[in-house]
C-alpha positions as a printed Julia matrix, in Angstrom:
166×3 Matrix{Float64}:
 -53.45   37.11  25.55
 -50.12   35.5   27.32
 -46.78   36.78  26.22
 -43.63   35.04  26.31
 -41.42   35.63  29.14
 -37.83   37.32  28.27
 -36.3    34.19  30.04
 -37.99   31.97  28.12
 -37.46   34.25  24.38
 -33.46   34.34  25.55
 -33.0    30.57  26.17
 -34.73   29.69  23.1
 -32.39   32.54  20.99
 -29.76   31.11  22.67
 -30.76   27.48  21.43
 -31.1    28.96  18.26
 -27.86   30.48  17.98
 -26.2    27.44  19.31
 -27.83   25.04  16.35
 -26.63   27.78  13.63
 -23.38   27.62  15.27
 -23.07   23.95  14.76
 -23.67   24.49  11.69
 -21.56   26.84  10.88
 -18.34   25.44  12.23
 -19.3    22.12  10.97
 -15.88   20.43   9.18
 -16.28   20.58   5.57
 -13.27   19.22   4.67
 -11.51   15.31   5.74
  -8.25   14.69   6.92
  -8.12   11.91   4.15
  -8.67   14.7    1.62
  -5.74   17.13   2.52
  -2.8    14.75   1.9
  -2.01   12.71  -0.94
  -3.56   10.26  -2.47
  -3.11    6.56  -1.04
  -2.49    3.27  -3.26
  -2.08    0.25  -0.67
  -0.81   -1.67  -3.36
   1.87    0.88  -4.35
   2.5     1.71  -0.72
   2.56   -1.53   1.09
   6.1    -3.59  -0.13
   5.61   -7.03  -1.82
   8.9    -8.03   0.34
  10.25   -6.82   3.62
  13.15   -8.24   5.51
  12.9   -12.51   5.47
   9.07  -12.17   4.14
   7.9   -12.13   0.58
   3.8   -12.06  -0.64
   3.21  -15.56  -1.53
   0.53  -15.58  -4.09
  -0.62  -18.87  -4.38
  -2.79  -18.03  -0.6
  -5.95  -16.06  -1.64
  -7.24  -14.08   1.15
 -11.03  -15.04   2.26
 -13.96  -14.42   0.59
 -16.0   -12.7    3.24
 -20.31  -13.83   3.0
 -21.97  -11.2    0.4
 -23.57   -8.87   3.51
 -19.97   -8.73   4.8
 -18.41   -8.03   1.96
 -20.8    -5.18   0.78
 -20.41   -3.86   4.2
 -16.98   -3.42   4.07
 -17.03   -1.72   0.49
 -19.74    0.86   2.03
 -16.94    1.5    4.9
 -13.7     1.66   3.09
 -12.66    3.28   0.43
  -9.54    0.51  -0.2
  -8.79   -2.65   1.66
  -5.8    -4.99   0.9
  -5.07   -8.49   2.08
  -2.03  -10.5    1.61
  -0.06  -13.45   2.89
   3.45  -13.12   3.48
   5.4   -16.3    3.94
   9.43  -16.44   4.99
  11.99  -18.74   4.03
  11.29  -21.38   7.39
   7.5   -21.53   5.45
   6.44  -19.26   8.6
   3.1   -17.27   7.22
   1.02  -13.71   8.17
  -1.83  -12.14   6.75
  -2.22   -8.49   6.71
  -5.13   -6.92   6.29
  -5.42   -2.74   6.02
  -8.45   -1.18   5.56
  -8.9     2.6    4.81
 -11.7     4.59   4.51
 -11.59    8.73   3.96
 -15.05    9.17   6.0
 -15.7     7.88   9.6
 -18.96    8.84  10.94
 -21.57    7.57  13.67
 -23.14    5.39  10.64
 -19.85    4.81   9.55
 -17.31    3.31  11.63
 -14.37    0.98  11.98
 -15.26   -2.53  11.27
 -13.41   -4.35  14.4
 -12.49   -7.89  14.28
 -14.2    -8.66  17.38
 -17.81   -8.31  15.0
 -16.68   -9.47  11.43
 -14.99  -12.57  12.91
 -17.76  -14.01  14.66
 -19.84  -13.41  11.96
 -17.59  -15.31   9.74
 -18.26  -18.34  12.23
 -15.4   -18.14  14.29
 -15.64  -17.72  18.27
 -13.13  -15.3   19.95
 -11.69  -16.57  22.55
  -8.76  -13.9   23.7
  -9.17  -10.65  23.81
  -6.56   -8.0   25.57
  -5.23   -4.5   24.76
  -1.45   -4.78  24.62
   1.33   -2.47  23.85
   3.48   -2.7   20.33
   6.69   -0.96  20.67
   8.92    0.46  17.71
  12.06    2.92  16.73
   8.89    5.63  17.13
   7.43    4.68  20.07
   4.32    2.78  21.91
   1.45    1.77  19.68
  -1.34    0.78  21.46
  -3.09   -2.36  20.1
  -5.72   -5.19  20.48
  -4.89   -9.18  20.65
  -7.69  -11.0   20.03
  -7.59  -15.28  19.02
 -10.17  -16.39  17.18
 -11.17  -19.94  16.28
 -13.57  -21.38  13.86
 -13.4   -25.81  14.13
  -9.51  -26.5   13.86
  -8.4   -23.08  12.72
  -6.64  -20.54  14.86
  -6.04  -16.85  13.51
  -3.91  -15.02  15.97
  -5.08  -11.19  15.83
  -3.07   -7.82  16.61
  -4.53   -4.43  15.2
  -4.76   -1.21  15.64
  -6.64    1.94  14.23
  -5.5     5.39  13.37
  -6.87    8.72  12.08
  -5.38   10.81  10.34
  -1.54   10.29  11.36
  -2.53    9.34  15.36
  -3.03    6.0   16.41
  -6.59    5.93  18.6
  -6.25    4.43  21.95
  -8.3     0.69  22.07
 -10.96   -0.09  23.92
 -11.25   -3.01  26.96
């Protein structure tokens, strides 16, 4: 009869105790769920500065695979057009979602925009500066026949803005 060696019985406790560990000190609880509750609709303004919502743009209706993607990932989106007394417009779009995990993950422009049909054709990280500091954000330009959507965004969890990638 062979018997297990001591090395090999303490590595595989060790394993053991490492998995239940994991599990044990697993997060149970989401930044999203400690603070209050958001409303984009309350919380964004319909007027800042020069630039009120103009409601007669209605944001794009993203294909029905898109779309149900983004209501598995987010928890609230908004989109808006703001337009400014020179007839100068932006859209903003937010999304938020309470759970990011490996299966669920930001939804970056650089994927949903070419799979609306349009063809990036910048892409560069850039700095945004305010009154609280550097934000760190992507500038992408996308194109789809004689449309050009300038892009800047930026992610954040929980109250820190995540650094962008290439």
């Amino acid at each position: 009869m062979k018997f297990i060696s001591f090395k090999h019985l303490a590595i595989g406790l060790l394993m053991f105790s490492a998995a239940g560990m994991g599990l044990a000190f697993k997060p149970t609880e989401r930044i999203a769920d400690t603070g209050p509750k958001l409303d984009l609709e309350i919380l964004i303004p319909q007027q800042f500065g020069d630039w009120k919502m103009d409601e007669t743009i209605l944001p794009l209706i993203a294909n029905p695979e898109q779309e149900a993607l983004i209501k598995k990932l987010y928890s609230q989106t908004l989109s808006r057009t703001y337009v400014n007394s020179s007839g100068d417009r932006i859209m903003l779009s937010i999304a938020y979602g309470g759970a990011q995990t490996d299966s669920m993950s930001v939804h970056k422009p650089e994927v949903c925009y070419p799979a609306q049909g349009f063809q990036i054709i910048k892409n560069a990280t850039d700095t945004f500066s305010t009154g609280e500091g550097n934000i760190p954000i992507k500038r992408l330009v996308a194109t789809q026949g004689q449309r050009i959507e300038p892009i800047t965004y930026w992610t954040t969890v929980g109250n820190t803005v995540a650094a962008v990638n290439g």
